[in-house]
N, C-alpha and C positions, 0 to 999 in steps of 0.2 A: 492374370498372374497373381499369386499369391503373395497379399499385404505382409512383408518382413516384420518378425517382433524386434524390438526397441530394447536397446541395452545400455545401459549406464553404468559407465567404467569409471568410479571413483576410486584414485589411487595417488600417492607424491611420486612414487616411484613411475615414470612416463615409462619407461625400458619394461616394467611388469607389466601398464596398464596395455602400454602397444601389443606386447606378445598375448595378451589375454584377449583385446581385440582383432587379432590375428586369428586367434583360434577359432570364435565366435564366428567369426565373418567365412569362413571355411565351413560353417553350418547352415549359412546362409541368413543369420542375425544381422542386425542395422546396430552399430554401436558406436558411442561418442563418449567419447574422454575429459574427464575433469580432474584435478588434482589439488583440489581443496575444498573445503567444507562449504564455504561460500558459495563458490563456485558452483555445486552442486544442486544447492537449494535456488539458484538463480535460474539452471540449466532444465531443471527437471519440469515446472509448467512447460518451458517451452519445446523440448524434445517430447513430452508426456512418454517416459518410457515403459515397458511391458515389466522390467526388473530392473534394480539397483544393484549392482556389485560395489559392495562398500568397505572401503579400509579402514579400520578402527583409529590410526595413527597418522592424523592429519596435520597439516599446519592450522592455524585459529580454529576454529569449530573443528573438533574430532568426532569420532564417524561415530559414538554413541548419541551425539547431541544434533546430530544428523538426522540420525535414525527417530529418536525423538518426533522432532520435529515433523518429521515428513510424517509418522503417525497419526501426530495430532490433526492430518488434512486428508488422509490420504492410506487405504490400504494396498498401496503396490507395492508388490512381494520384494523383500529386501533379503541378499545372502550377503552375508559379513564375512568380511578375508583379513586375518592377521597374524601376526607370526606367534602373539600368543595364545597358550595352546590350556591354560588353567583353566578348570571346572567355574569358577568365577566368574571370568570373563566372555564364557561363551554362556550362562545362564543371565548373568546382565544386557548380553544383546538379544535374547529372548525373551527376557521382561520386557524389555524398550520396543520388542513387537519385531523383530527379524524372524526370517522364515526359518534359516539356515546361517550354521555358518562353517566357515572351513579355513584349516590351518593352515600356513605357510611355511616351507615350498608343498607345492598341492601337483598332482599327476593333471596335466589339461584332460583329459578325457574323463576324469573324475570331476571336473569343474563342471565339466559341459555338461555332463550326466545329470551333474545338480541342477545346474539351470533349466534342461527341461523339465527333471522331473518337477520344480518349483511350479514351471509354467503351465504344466497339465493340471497340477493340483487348482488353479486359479482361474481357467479357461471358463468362461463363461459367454453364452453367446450374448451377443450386441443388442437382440431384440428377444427378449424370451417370451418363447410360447405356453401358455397354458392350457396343458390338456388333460384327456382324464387319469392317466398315469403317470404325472408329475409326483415326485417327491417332497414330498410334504406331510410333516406330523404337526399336531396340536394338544396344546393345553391349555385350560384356566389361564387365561391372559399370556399364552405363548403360542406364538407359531412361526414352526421352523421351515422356510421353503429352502431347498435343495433346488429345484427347477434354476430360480432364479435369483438364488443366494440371498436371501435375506431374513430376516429376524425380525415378529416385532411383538415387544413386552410393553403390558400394559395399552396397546393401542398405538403405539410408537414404535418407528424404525429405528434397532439397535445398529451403528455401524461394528463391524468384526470382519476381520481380515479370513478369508474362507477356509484355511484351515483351523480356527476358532470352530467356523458354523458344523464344520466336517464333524471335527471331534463330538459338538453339542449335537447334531443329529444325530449321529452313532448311537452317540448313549442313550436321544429320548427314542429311537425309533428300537429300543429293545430295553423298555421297561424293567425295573429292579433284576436286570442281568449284572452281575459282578465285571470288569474287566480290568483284567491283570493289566499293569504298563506297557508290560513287555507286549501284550496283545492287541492294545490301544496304540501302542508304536508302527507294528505290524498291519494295521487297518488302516490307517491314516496317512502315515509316514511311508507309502506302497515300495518306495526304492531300500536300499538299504546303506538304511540313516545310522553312519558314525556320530555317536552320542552316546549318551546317557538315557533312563527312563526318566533324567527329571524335567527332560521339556516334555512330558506329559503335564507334570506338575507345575511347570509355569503355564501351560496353558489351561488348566483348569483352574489355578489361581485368576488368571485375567477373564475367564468366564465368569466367577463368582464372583470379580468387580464389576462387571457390567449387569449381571443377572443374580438379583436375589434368591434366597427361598421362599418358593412360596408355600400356604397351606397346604396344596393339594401335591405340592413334587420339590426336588429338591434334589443337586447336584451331591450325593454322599460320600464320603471316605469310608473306607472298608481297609479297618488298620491290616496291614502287613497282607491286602491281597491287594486292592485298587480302588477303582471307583465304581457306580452308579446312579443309574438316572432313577430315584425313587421316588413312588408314587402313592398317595394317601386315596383309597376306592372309599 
């Protein structure tokens, strides 16, 4: 029998958080309910869940200080849910390292759409293999494995949540290629992600704080078209 993924329903409202697990669980998700901020950060070593569904608008710790936190230890894919719907608010929970987030009231089958597609982007296997077709590019003190998700700059393993490593593979494995947002949204973002182009831009901003320039390459801005991965021969 196949191991259920693990959902964490963080929400005050019990009546939304039920019906959202109602929905989940008809997909065949494992899900448990919390309804505060505390509560959550207590619940989650011990549930270890696959995804957070997180409500912005908690009692004591609200769900950006949440999200926070659970960053600083930890990149399990976080979708943010709240009824505010400002360009602000949904670029603040992507600074803070959310996958997703989506407004409320939301269509369940739009929820759940997110939620896999969140969980396919993050799917990694348990034991990964190395073999001669693995996915792996290299630079001067960088290399990117796609195989088995990891990064490491300077000799060091960088942690980064895998749609971080996606976006950074992309770009290094097609050298000084331009991509527009819109097309970097489209490669990355594979479902069709209600947003803006600028969590493009939050996520190349959180690359360039983990990852310098360096001599030989360098994450570039290409005013008024996008980005690339450029390289000094």
């Amino acid at each position: 029998m196949a191991i259920k993924q693990k959902i964490l329903i963080v929400d005050d409202d019990n009546n939304i958080a039920e019906l959202i697990s109602l929905y989940l669980m008809k997909e065949c998700f494992e899900t448990e309910i919390v309804n505060d901020g505390e509560s959550a950060l207590a619940k989650i070593p011990i549930f270890n869940p696959n995804l957070i569904l997180l409500d912005i608008m908690l009692p004591g710790i609200d769900g950006y200080q949440v999200c926070r936190e659970v960053r600083a230890k930890s990149s399990i894919p976080i979708i943010m849910l709240s009824a505010k719907g400002e360009v602000f608010d949904k670029v603040l929970g992507l600074e803070l390292g959310a996958d997703d987030y989506i407004e409320k009231p939301f269509e369940s089958k739009e929820m759940v759409a997110r939620v896999k597609a969140v969980l396919r982007r993050y799917r990694v296997e348990e034991t990964p293999k190395v073999t001669d077709g693995e996915e792996c590019v290299s630079y001067p003190d960088l290399i990117i494995n796609k195989t088995n998700y990891s990064v490491t700059y300077y000799g060091k393993n960088i942690e980064m949540p895998p749609k971080e490593l996606e976006l950074l593979y992309h770009l290094a494995s097609n050298p000084n290629r331009v991509y527009t947002r819109e097309q970097l949204l489209d490669s990355i973002w594979s479902y069709d992600y209600i947003g803006d182009t600028r969590t493009v831009d939050v996520h190349i901003k959180r690359l360039r704080e983990k990852i310098s320039d360096h001599e030989k390459w360098r994450i570039s801005t290409i005013w008024g078209k996008g980005y690339k991965f450029e390289t000094n021969n």
